[in-house]
The first five atom37 places (N, CA, C, CB, O) and aatype in JSON, in Angstrom:
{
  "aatype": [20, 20, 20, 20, 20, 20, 20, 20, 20, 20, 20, 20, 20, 20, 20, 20, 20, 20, 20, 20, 20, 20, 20, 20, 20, 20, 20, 20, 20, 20, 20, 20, 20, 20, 20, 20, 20, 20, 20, 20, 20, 20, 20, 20, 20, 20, 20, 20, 20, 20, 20, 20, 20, 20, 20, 20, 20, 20, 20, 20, 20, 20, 20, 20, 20, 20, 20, 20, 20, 20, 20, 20, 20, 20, 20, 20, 20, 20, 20, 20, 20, 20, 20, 20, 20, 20, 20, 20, 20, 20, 20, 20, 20, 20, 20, 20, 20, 20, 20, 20],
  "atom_mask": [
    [1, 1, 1, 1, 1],
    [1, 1, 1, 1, 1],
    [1, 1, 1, 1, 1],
    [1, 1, 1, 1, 1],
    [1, 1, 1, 1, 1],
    [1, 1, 1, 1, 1],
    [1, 1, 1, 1, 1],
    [1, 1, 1, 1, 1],
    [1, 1, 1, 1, 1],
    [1, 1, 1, 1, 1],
    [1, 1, 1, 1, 1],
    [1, 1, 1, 1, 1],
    [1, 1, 1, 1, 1],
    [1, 1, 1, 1, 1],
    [1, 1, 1, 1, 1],
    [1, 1, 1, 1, 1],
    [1, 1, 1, 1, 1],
    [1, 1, 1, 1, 1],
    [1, 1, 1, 1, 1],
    [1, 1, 1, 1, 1],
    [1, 1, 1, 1, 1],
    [1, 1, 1, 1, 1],
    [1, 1, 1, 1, 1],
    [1, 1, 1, 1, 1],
    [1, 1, 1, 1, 1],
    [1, 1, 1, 1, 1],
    [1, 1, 1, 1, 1],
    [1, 1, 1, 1, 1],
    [1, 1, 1, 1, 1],
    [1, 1, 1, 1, 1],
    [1, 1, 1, 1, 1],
    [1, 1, 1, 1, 1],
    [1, 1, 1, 1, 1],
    [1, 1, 1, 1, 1],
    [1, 1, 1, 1, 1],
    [1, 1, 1, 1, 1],
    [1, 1, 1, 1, 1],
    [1, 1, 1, 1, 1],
    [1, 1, 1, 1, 1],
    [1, 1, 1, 1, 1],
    [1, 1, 1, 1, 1],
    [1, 1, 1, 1, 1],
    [1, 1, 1, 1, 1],
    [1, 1, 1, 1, 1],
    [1, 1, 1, 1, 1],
    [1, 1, 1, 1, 1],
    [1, 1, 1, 1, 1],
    [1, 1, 1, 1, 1],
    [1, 1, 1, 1, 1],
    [1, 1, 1, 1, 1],
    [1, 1, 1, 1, 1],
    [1, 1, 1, 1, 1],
    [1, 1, 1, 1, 1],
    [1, 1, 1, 1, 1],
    [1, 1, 1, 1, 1],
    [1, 1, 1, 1, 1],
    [1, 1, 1, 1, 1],
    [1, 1, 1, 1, 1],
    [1, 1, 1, 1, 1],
    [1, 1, 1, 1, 1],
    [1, 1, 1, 1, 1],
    [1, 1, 1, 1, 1],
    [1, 1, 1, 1, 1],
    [1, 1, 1, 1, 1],
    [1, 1, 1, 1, 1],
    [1, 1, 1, 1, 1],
    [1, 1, 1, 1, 1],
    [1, 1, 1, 1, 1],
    [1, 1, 1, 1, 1],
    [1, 1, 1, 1, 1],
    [1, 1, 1, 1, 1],
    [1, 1, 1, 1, 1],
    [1, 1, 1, 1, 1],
    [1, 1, 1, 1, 1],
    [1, 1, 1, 1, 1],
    [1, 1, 1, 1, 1],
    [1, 1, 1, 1, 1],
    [1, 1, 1, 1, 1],
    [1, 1, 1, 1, 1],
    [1, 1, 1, 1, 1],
    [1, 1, 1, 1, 1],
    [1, 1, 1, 1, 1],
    [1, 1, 1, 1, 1],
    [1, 1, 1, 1, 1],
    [1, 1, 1, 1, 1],
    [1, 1, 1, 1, 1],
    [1, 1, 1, 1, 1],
    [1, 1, 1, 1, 1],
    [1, 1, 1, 1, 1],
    [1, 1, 1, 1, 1],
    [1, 1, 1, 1, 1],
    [1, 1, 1, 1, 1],
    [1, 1, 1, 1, 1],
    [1, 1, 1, 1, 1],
    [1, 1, 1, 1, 1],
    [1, 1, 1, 1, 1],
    [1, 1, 1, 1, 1],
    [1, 1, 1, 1, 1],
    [1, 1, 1, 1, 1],
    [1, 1, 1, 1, 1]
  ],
  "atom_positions": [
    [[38.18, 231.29, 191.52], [37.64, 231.17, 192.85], [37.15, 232.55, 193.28], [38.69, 230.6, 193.85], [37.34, 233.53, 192.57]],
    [[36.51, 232.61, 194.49], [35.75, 233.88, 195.04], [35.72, 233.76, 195.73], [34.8, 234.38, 194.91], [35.59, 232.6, 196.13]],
    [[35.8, 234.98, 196.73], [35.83, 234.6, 198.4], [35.01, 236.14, 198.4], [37.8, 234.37, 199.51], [34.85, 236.98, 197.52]],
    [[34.51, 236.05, 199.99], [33.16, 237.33, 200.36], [33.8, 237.41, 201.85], [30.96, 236.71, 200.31], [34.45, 236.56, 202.45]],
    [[33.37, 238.84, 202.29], [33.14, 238.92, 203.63], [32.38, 239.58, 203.84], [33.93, 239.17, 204.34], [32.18, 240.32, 202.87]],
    [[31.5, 239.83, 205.01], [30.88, 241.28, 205.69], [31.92, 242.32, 205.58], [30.46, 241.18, 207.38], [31.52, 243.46, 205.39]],
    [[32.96, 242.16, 205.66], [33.76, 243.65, 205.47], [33.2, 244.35, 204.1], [35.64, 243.41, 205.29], [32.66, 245.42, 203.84]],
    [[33.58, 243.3, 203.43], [33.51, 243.73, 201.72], [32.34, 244.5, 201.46], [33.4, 242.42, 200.62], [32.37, 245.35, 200.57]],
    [[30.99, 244.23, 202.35], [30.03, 244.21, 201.48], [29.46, 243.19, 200.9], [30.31, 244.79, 200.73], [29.55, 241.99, 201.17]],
    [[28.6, 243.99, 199.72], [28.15, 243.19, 198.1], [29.73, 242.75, 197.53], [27.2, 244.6, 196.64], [29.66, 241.6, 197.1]],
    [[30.84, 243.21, 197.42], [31.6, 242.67, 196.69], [32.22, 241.5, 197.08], [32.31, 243.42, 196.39], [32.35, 241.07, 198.22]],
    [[32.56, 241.06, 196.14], [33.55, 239.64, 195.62], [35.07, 239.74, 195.19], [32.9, 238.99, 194.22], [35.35, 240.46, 194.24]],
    [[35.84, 239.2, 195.72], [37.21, 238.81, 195.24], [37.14, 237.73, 194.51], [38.16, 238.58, 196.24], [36.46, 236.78, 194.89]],
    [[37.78, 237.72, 193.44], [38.04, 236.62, 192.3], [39.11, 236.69, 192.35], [37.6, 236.68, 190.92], [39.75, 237.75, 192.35]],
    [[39.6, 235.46, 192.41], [41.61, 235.23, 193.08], [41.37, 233.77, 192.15], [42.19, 234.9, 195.69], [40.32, 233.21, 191.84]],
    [[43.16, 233.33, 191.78], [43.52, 232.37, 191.52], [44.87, 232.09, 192.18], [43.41, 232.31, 190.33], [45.8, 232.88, 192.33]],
    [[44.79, 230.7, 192.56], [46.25, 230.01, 193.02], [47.29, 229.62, 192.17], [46.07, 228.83, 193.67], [47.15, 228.81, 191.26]],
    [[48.01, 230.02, 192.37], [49.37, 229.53, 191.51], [50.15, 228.27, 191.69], [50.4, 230.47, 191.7], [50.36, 227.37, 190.88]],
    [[50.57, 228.4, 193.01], [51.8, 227.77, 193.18], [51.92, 227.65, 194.76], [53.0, 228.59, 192.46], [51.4, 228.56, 195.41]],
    [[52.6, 226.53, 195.52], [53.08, 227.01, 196.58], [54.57, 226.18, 197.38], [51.8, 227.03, 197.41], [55.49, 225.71, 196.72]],
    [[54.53, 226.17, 198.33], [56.07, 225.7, 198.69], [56.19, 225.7, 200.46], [57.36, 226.99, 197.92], [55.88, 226.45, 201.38]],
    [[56.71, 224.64, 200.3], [56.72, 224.44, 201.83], [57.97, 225.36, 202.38], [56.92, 222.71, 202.26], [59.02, 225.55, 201.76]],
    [[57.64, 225.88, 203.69], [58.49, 226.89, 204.79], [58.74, 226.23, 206.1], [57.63, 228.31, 205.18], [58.02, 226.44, 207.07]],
    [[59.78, 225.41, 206.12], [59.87, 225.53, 207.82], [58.7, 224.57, 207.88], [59.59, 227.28, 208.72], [58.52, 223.65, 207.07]],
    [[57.85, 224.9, 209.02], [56.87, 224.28, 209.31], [55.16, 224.71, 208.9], [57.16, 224.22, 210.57], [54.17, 224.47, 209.59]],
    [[55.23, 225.49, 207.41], [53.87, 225.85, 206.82], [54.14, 225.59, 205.66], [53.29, 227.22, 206.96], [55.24, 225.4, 205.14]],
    [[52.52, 225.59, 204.98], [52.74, 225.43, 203.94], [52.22, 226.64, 203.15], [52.34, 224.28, 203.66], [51.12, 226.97, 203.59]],
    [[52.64, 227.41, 202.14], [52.65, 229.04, 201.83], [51.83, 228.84, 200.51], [54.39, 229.92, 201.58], [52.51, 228.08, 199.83]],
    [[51.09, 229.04, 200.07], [50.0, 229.33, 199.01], [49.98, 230.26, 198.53], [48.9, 229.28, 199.25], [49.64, 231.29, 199.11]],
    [[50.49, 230.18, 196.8], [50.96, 231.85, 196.18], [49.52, 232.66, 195.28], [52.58, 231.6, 194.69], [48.85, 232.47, 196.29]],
    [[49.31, 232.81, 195.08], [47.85, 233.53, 194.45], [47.99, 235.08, 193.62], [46.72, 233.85, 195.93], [48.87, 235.92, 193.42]],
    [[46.96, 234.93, 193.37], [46.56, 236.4, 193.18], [45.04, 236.88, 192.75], [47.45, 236.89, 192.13], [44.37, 236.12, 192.05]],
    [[44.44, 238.36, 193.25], [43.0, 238.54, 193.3], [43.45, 239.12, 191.58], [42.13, 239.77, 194.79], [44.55, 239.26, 191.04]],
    [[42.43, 239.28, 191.21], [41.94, 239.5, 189.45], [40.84, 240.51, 189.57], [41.21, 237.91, 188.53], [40.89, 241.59, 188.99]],
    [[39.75, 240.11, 190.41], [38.95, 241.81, 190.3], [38.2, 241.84, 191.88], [37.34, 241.97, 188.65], [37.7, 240.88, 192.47]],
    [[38.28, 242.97, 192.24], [38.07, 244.28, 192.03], [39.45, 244.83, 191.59], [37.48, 244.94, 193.27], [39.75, 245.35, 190.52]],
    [[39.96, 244.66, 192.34], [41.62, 245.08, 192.66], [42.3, 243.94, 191.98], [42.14, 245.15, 194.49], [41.71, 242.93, 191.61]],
    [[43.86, 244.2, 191.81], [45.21, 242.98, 191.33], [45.77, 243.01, 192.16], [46.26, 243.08, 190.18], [46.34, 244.1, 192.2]],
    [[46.1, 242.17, 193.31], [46.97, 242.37, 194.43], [47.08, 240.7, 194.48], [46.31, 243.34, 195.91], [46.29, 239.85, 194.07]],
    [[48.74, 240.54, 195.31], [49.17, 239.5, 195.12], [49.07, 238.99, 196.56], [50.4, 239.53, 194.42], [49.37, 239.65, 197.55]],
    [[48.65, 237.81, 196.56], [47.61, 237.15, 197.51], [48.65, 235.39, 197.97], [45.64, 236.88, 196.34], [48.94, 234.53, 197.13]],
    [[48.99, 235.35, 199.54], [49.52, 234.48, 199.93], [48.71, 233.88, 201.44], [50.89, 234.97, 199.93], [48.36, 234.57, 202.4]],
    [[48.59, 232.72, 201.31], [47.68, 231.8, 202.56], [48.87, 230.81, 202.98], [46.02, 230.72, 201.9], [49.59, 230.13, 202.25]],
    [[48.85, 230.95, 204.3], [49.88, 230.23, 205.35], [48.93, 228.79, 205.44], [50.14, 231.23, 207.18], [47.78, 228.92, 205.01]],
    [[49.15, 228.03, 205.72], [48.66, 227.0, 206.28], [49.65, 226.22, 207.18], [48.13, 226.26, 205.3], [50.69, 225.61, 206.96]],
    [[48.76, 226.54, 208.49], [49.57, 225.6, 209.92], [49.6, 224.75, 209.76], [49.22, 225.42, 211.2], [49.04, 224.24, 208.79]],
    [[50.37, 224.0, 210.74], [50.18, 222.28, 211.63], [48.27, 221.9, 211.79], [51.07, 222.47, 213.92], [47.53, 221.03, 211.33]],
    [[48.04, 223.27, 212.81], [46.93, 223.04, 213.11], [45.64, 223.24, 212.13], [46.89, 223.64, 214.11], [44.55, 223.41, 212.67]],
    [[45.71, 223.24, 210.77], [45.05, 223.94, 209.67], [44.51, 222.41, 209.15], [46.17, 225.01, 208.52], [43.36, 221.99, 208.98]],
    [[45.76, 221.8, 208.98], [45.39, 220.44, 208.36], [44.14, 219.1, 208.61], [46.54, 219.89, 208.58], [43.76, 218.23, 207.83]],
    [[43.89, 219.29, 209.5], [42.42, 218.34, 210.26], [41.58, 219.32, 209.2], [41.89, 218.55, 212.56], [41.36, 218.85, 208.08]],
    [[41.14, 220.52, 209.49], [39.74, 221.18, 209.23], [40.09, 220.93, 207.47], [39.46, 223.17, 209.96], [39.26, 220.24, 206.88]],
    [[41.22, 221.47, 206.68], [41.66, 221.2, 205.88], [40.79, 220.07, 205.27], [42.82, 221.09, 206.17], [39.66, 220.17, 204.79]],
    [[41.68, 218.83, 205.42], [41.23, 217.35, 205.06], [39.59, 217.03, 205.4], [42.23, 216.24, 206.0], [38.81, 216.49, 204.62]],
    [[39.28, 217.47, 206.67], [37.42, 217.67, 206.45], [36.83, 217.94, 205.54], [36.75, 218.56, 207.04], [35.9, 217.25, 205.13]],
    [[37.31, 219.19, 204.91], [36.39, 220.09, 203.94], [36.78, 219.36, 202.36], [36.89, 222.06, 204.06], [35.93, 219.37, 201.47]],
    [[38.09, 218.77, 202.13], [38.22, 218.15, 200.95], [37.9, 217.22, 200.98], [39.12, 218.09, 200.45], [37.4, 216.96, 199.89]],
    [[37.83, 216.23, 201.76], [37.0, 214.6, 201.64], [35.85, 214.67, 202.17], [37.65, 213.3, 202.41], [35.33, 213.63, 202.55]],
    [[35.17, 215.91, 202.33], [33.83, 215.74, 202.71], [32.84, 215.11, 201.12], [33.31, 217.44, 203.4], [33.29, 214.98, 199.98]],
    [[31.58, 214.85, 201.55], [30.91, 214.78, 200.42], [30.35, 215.69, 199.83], [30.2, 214.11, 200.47], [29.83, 215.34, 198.77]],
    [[30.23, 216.93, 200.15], [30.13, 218.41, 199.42], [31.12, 218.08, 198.1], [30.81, 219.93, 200.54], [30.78, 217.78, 196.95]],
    [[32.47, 218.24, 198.68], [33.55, 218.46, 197.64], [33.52, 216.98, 196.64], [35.2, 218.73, 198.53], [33.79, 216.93, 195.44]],
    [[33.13, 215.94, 197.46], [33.66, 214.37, 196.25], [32.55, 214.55, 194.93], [33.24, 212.21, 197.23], [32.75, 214.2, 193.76]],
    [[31.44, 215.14, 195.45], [29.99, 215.52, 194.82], [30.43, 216.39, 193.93], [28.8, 216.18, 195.78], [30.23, 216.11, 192.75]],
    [[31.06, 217.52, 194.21], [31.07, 218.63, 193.36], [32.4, 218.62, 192.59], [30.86, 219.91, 194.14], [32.85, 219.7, 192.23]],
    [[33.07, 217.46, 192.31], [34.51, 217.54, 191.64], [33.73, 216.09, 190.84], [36.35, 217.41, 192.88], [33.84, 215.99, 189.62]],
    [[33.07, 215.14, 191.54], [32.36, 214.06, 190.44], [31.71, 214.6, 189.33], [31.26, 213.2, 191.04], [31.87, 214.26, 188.16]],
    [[30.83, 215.62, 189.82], [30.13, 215.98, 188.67], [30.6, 217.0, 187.89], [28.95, 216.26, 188.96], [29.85, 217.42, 187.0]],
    [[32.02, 217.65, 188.09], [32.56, 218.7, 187.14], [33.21, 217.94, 186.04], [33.61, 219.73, 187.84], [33.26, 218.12, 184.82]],
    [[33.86, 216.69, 187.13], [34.68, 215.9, 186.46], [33.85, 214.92, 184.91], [35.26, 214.91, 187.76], [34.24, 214.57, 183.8]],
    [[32.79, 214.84, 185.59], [31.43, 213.64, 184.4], [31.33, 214.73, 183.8], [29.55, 212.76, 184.99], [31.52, 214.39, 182.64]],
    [[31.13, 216.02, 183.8], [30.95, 217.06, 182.79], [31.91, 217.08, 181.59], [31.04, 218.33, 183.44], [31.74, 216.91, 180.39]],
    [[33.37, 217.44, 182.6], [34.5, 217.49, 181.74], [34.89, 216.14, 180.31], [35.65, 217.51, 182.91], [35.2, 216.11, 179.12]],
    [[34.61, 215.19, 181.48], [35.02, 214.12, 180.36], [33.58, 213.62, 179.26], [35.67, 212.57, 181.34], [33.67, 212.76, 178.38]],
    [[32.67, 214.17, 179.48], [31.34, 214.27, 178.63], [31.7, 215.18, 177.45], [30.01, 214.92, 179.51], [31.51, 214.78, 176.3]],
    [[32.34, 216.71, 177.75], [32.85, 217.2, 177.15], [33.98, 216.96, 175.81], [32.98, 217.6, 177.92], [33.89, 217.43, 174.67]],
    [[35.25, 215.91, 176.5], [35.83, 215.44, 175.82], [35.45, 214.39, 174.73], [36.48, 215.23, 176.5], [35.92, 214.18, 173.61]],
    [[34.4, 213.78, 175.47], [34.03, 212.51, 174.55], [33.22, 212.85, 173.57], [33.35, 211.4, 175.23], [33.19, 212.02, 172.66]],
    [[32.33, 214.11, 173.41], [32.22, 214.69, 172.52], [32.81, 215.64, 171.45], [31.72, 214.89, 172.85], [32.25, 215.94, 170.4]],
    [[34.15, 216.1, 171.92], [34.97, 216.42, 170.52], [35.73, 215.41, 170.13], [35.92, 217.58, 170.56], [36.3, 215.58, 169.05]],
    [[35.93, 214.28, 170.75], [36.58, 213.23, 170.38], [35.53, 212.53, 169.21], [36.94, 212.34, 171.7], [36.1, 211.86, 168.35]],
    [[34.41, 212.62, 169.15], [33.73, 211.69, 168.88], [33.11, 212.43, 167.77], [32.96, 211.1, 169.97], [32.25, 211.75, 167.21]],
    [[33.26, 213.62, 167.28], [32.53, 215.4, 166.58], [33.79, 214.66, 165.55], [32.81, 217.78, 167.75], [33.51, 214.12, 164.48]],
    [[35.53, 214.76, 166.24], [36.35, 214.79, 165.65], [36.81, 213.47, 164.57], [37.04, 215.17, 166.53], [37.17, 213.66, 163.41]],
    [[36.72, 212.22, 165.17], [36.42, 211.06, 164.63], [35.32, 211.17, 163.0], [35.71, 210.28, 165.97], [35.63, 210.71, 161.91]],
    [[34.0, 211.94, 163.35], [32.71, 211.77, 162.42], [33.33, 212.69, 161.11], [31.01, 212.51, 163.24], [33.21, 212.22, 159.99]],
    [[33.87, 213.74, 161.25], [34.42, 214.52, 160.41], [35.66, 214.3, 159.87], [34.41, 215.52, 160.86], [35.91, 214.89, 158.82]],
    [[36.76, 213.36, 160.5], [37.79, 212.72, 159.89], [37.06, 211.72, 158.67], [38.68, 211.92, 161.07], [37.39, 211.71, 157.49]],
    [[36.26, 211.09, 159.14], [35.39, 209.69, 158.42], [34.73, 210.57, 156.95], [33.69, 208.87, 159.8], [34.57, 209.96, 155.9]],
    [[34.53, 211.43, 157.02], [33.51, 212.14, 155.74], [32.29, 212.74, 156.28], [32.92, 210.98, 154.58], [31.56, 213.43, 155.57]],
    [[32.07, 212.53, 157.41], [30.31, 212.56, 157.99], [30.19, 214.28, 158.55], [29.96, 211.11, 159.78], [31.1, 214.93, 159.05]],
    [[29.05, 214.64, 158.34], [29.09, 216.42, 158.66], [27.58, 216.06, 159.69], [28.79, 217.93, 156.73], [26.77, 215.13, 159.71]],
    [[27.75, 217.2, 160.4], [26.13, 217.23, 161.18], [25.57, 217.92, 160.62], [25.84, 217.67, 162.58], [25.86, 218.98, 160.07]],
    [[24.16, 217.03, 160.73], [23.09, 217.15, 159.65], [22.03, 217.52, 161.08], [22.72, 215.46, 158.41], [22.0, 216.77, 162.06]],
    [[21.35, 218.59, 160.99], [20.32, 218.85, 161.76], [18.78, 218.35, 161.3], [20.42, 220.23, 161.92], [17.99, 218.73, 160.43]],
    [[18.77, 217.63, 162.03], [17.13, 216.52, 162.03], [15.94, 217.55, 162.23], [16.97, 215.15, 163.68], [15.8, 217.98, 163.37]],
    [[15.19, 217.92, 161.39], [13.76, 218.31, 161.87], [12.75, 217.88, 163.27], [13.06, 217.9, 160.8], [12.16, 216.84, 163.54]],
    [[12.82, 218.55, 163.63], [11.46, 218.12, 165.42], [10.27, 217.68, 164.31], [10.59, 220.23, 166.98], [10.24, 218.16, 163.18]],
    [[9.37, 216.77, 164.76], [8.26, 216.45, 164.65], [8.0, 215.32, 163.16], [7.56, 217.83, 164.71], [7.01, 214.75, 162.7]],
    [[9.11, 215.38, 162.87], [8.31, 214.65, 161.39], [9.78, 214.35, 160.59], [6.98, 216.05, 160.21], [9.79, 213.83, 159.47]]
  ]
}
């Protein structure tokens, strides 16, 4: 993931989430940035967080952009599944000539 601000500038934080765990009444999000800097990176999430929250994940931005990572991914699979199958059988890829 990547996050920007006007503070930053041109630069970018590249962070990943780990893990997280409910507190009391938040929910605590464990992370960490990867570049520029390594610093260990935690997001609170309120009561009041959760509406805007659930907006932004069931919007159709996000159902759009996790459908089509997802049709990627399993396109992906079904092709080493299917690479892996041809080469169990005896069969090698044979590259076909364009035009003739």
């Amino acid at each position: 993931m990547r996050a920007w601000s006007e503070g930053l500038g041109k630069t970018e934080l590249v962070f990943e989430l780990n893990n997280c765990e409910l507190k009391s009444n938040e929910l605590v999000i464990y992370g960490r940035t990867l570049k520029p800097a390594k610093w260990k990176l935690r997001v609170t999430v309120e009561e009041g967080d959760i509406r805007m929250l659930l907006s932004i994940v069931f919007s159709k931005a996000a159902f759009k952009f996790a459908y089509l990572r997802l049709c990627a991914l399993l396109g992906s699979i079904r092709k080493l599944k299917v690479k892996g199958n041809l080469h169990k059988q005896g069969f090698t890829e044979q590259k076909i000539p364009r035009g003739g």
